[in-house]
C-alpha positions in Angstrom: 0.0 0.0 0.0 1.3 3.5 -1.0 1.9 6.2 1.5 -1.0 7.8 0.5 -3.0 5.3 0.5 -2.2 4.1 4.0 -2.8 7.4 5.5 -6.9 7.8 7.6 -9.0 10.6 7.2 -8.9 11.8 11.1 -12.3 12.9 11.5 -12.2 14.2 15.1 -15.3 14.2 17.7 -15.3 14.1 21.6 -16.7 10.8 22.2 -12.9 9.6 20.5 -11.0 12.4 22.4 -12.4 12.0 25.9 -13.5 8.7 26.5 -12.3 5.0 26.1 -15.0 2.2 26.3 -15.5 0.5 29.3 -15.1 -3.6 29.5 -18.9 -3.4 30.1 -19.1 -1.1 26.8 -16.8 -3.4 24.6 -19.0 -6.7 26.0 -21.9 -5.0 25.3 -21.0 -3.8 21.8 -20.5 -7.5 21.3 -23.1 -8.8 22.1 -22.9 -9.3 25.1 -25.7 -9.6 27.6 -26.6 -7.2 30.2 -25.9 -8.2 33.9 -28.5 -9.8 36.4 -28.4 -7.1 39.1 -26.7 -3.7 37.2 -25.7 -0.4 39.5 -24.9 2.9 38.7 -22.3 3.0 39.0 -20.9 0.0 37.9 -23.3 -0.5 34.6 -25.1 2.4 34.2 -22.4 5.4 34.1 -20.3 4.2 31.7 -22.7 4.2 29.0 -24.0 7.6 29.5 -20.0 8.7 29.5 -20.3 6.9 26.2 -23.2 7.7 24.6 -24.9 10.9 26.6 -22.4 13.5 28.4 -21.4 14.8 25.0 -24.4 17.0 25.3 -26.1 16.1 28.7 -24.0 18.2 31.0 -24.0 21.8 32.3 -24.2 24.7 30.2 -25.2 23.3 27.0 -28.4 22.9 25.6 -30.3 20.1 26.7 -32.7 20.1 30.0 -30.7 17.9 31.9 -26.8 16.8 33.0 -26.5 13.4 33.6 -22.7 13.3 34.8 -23.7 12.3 38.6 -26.0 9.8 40.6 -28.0 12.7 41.6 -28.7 13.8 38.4 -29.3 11.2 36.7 -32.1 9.2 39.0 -34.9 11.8 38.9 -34.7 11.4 35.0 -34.0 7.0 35.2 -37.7 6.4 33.7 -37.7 8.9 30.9 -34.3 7.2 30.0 -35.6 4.3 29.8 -38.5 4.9 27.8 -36.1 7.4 25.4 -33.2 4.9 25.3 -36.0 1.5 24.4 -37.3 3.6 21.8 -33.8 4.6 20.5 -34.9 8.3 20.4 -31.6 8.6 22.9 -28.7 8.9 21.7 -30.2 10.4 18.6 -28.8 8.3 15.8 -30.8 7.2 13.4 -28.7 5.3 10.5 -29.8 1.4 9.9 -27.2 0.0 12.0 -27.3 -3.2 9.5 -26.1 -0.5 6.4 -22.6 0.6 6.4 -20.3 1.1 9.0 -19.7 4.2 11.0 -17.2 5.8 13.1 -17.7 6.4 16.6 -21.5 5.6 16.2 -22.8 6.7 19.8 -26.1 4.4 19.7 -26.8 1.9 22.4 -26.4 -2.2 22.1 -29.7 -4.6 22.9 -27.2 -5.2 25.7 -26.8 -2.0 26.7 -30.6 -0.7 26.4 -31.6 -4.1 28.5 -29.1 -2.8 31.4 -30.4 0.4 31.7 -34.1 -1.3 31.7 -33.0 -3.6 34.0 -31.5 -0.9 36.3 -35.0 1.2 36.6 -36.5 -1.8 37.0 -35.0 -2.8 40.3 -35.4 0.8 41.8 -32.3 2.5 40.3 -29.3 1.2 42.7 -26.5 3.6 43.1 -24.3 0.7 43.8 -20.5 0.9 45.0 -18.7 4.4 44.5 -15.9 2.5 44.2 -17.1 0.5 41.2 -17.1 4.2 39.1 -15.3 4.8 36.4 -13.0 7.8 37.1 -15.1 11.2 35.8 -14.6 12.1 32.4 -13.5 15.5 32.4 -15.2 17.3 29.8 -13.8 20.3 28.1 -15.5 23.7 28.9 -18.3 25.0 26.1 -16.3 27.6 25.3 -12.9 25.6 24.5 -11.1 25.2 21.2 -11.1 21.2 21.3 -7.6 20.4 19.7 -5.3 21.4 21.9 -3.9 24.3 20.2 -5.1 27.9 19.5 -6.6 29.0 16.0 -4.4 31.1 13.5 -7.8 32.7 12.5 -11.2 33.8 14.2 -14.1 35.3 12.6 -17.1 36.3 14.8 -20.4 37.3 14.2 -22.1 40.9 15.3 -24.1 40.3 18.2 -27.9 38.9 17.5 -30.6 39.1 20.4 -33.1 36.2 20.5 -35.5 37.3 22.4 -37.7 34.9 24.2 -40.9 33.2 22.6 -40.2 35.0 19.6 -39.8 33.7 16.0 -36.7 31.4 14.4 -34.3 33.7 13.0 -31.9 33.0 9.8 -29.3 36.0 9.6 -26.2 35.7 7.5 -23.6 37.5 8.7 -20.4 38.0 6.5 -16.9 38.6 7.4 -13.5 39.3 6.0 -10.7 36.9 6.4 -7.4 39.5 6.0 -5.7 36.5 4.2 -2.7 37.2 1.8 -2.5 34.0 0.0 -4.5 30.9 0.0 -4.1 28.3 2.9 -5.0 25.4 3.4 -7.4 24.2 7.0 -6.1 21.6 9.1 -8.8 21.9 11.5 -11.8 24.4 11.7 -14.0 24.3 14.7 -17.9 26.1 15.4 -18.4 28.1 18.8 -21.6 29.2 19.2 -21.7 32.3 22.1 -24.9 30.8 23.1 -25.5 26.8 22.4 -28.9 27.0 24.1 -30.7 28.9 21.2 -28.1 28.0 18.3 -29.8 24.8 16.2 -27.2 24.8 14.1 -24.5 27.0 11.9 -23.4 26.4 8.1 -19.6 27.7 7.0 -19.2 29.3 4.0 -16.4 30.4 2.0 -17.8 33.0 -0.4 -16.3 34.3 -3.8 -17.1 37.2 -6.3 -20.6 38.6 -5.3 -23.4 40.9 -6.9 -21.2 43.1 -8.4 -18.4 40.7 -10.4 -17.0 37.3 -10.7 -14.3 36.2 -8.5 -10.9 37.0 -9.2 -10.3 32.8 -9.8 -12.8 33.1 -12.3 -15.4 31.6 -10.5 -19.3 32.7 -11.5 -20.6 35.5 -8.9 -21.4 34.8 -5.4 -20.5 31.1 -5.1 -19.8 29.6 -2.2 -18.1 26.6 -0.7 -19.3 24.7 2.6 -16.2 24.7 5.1 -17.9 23.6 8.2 -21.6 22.3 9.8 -22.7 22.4 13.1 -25.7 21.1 14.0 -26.9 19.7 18.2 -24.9 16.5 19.1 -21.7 17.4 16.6 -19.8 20.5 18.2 -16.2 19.7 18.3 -15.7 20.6 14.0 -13.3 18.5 11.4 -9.6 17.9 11.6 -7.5 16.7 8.9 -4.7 14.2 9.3 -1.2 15.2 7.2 -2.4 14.7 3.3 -6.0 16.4 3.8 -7.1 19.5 4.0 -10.1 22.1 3.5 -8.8 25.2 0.9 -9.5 28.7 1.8 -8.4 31.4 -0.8 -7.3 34.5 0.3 -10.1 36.4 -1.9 -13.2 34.3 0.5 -15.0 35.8 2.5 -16.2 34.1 5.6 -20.5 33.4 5.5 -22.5 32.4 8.8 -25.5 30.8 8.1 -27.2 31.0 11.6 -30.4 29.5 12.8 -31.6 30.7 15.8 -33.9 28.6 18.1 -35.9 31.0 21.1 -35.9 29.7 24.6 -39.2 30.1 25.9 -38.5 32.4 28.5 -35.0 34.0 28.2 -33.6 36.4 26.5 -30.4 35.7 24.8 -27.7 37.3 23.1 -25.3 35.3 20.9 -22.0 35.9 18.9 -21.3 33.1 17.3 -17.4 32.8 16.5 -15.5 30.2 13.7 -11.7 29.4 14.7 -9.1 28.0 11.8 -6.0 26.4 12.1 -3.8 26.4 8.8 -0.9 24.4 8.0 2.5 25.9 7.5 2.5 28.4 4.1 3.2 27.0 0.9 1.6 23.4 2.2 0.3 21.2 -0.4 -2.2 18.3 0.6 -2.7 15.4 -1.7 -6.7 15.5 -1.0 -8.4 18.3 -1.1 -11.5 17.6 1.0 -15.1 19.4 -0.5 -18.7 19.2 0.5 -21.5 18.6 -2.3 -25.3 19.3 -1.0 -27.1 16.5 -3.5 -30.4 18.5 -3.3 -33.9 18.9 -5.8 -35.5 21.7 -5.3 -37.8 21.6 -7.8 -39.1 18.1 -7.2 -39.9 19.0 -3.4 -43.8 19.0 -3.6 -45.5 18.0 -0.3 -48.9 18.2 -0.3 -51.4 18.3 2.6 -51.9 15.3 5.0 -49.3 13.2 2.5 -47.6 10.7 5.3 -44.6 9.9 2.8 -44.2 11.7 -0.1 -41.1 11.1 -1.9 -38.6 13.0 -4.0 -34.8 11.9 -5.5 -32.0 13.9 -6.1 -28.7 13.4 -8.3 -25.4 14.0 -8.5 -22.3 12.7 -10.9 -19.1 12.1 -9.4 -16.6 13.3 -12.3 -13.5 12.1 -10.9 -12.6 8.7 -9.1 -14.0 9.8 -5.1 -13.8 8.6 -1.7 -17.0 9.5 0.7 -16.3 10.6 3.8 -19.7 10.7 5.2 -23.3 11.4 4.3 -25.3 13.7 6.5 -29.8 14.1 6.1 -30.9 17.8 6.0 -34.6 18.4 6.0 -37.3 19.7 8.5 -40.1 19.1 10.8 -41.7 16.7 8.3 -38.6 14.8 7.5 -38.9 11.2 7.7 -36.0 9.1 6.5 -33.4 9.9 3.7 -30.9 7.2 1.8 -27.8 7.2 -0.2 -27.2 5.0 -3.1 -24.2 4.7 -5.6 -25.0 3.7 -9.5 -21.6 2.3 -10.4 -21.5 3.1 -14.5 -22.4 0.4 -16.2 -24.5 -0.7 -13.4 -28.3 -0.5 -13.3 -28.6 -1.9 -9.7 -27.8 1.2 -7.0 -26.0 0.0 -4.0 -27.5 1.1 -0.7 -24.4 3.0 1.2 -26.8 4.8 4.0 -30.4 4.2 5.2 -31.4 7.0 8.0 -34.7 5.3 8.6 -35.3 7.9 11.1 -35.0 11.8 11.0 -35.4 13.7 14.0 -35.2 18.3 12.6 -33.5 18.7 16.2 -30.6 16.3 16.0 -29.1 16.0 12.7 -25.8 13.6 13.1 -22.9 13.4 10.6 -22.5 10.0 9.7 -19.0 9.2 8.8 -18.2 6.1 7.3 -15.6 3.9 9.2 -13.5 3.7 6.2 -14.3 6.1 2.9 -15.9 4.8 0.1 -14.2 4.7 -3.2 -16.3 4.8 -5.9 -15.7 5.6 -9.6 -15.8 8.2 -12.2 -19.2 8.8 -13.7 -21.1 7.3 -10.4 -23.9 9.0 -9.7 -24.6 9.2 -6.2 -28.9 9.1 -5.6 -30.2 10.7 -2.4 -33.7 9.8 -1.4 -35.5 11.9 0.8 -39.0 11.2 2.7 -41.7 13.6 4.4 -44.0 12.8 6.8 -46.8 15.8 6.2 -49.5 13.8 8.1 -51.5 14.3 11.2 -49.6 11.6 13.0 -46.7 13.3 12.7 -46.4 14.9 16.2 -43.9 17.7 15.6 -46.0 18.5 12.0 -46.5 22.7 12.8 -50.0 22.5 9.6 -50.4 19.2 7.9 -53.0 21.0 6.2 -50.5 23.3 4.8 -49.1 22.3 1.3 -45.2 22.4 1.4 -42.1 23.3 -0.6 -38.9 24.2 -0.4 -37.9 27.0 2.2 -35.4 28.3 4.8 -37.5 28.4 7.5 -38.3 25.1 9.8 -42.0 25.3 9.1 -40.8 24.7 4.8 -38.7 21.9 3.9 -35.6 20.9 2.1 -34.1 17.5 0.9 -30.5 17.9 0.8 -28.5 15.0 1.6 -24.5 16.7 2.4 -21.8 14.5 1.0 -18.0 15.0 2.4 -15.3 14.0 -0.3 -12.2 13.8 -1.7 -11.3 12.8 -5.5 -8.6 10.3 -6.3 -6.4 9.4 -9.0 -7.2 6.9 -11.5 -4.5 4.6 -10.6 -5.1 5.3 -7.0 -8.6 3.8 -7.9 -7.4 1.0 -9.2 -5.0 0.1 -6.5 -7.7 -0.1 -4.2 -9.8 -2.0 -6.1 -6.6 -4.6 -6.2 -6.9 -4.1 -2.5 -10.5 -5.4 -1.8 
C-alpha cells in the first residue's frame, strides 16, 4: 500500500478524544448480555459517558446533565423509555447499512441494562465501582489542543424569548494574503442553548463581479456544519485539507432557536487552524449538498411523499460521510451509488429515522471509493401527516424553504477525488 493510500482521514469528535469504552461497553457492543443485578455505578455510568455527556451536561443545551447519581435518578424512567425507543442517543442510521465511526447508539445489551437498572429501583451501587469522571472540556474551549491562527465572529444577534426562528447571514473578511489550506476548523456558538445549528461558508465574487479565480458571482463553498450532538468541527490528518483562498470571504448561516422564557444574546465565532505556508495536501477535502428543489412537492396530510435527487461524481472519489438535511416533516433519507455500467444502486446509507432537532454526521468507518461517472442518488421522505407529532400545519401544502416550518431534501456529501491509478490500487486491495 502507498503512503498515500495508507494514510486515515482523522475525522475528530469528543466521544474519540475524551472517552475510552469501558469492559462493560466493549461486551456490550458485542453482544454481550446485560448483567442480572446492574448499579450505577458500575453499569449504568459508563454508557452515558459513552453515549450521553457529550451533550447532557452543564451549560449546554439540553434540559438535563446526567454526569452524577444525583442527576441522573430523577430522570431514570424517561431514560428508559427514550433509550428502548432509541430516540436517545439520537442516531438514526440502519445499524445493519454501512459502518460508521464512533457511532454513539446503544447495544440490545446496553438498552436491557439500563431497563433492568430502573427496574430494580435505580441502585447507586458501590462508589468504588465508578469509572474515574470524564473530564469534559469547557463549552467555550477550542477542542484540539492548540489555538486557532484565524477567528471570525459574528455581530451580536438578540433572540429574544418566545419570539420567531431567526436565519441571519452575517459575513466577514478573512485579512488573508495567499490561499491556505485548513487543518482543523471548529464552530463556537456564544450561546448553544438557542443555536440549532450554523453552516460555513467560504464566499467568492458577489453581486457586483466574478471572483478574481474566475469563479461565477457569489459562489460559495461549505467549510464547516454544526448542528446539536456534533460540536467539536473536522480535523485533517497530514495529506488532507479544506482550501481557503485569500479572496473568501467568511459566510454564517445562523439558525436561531428561542428559549421560551429567556432572552439571549449570541455571537457566534468560527476558529481555523492552517498548515505551514506554501503546504500542499494530496486531498483536497469538498462538500457537495445533492439537493432537488424543484421536485420538493409535499402536499397536505401526504404521510410519505417522496422526491430523488442526483449527482455525478466526475473524478474517481472517496465518501467521507453522508449527513440528512430536511425539517419538521422529514422522515427518513438514503444514499445510493450507481456504479457506470451498473443499473442496480448499491445502498451505502439508510437514516430510517430523521429527528429536525438532532441532525448527526455519519462518517463512514473507512471512505468509500467509488468511480468516475457514479452518480450518487439521495432519497428523501416527508412525513406531512397528522400523525406526525412535531408537524406545525399538515394541512398546509409544502415546498422548499429556509424556515423550519418549509422543507428541504438535501443530503450533504463530504469528499475527496482520487487518481485513476489510486482507484485502481484499491480496487486490487479489496
Amino acid at each position: 500500500m502507498s503512503s498515500s493510500l495508507s494514510r486515515v482521514l482523522a475525522w475528530t469528535v469528543v466521544l474519540s478524544a475524551f472517552v475510552a469504552a469501558s469492559p462493560l461497553q466493549a461486551a456490550a457492543n458485542e453482544g454481550g448480555t446485560a448483567p442480572e443485578h446492574p448499579t450505577f455505578t458500575r453499569d449504568v455510568l459508563p454508557i452515558l459517558q459513552r453515549s450521553c455527556q457529550t451533550c447532557h451536561r452543564p451549560d449546554m443545551f439540553t434540559p438535563m446533565s446526567l454526569l452524577t447519581y444525583e442527576e441522573v435518578r430523577p430522570w431514570a424512567r424517561a431514560i428508559r423509555q427514550r433509550v428502548e425507543e432509541r430516540v436517545m442517543p439520537p442516531w438514526f442510521a440502519d445499524r445493519t447499512v454501512g459502518r460508521y465511526r464512533d457511532d454513539p447508539s446503544l447495544s440490545e445489551a446496553q438498552i436491557a441494562t439500563i431497563a433492568r437498572w430502573v427496574d430494580q429501583g435505580a441502585p447507586r451501587g458501590n462508589p468504588a465501582d465508578a469509572p474515574p469522571p470524564v473530564e469534559w472540556p469547557a463549552v467555550d474551549t477550542w477542542y484540539h489542543g492548540e489555538e486557532p491562527d484565524l477567528v471570525v465572529t459574528s455581530p451580536p444577534v438578540v433572540v429574544p424569548p418566545n419570539s420567531t426562528e431567526t436565519y441571519p447571514e452575517p459575513e466577514m473578511s478573512t485579512g488573508l494574503t495567499e490561499d491556505r489550506y485548513i487543518k482543523w476548523i471548529q464552530v463556537m456558538p456564544g450561546e448553544s442553548r438557542v443555536v440549532h445549528h450554523v453552516l460555513v461558508y467560504a464566499v467568492r465574487g458577489g453581486e457586483d463581479g466574478a471572483a478574481d479565480d474566475g469563479a461565477p458571482s457569489g459562489v460559495r463553498e461549505l467549510l464547516a456544519n454544526r448542528a446539536r450532538g456534533d460540536f467539536v468541527g473536522d480535523h485533517f490528518e497530514d495529506g488532507y485539507a479544506r482550501l481557503l483562498r485569500k479572496d473568501d470571504r467568511i459566510r454564517l448561516q445562523l439558525h436561531y432557536l428561542p428559549d421560551d422564557e429567556r432572552s439571549f444574546t449570541d455571537q457566534t465565532s468560527v476558529g481555523i487552524k492552517f498548515y505551514p505556508a506554501g503546504y500542499e495536501p494530496e486531498y483536497v477535502v469538498r462538500t457537495r449538498a445533492v439537493s432537488n428543489r424543484a421536485d420538493l412537492i409535499i402536499p397536505p396530510g401526504a404521510p410519505n411523499v417522496r422526491s430523488d435527487a442526483y449527482f455525478t461524481l466526475p473524478e474517481a472519489t472517496r465518501i467521507i460521510s453522508f449527513q440528512p438535511h430536511m425539517h419538521y416533516r422529514g422522515k427518513a433519507m438514503t444514499l445510493e451509488a450507481i456504479r457506470p455500467g451498473s443499473a442496480t444502486p448499491e445502498l451505502l446509507s439508510d437514516v430510517d429515522r430523521f429527528a429536525w432537532d438532532w441532525q448527526p454526521t455519519y462518517v463512514y468507518e473507512t471512505p468509500l471509493t467509488l468511480p468516475a461517472g457514479t452518480v450518487m442518488h439521495v432519497t428523501a421522505y416527508h412525513d406531512n401527516s397528522a400523525a406526525n407529532r412535531v408537524n406545525p400545519d399538515p394541512d398546509a401544502a409544502v415546498g422548499w424553504g429556509q424556515r423550519t416550518i418549509d422543507e428541504m431534501n438535501i443530503g450533504w456529501l463530504d469528499y475527496f477525488h482520487i487518481s485513476e491509478e489510486e482507484y485502481a490500487e484499491l480496487q486490487a486491495e479489496e
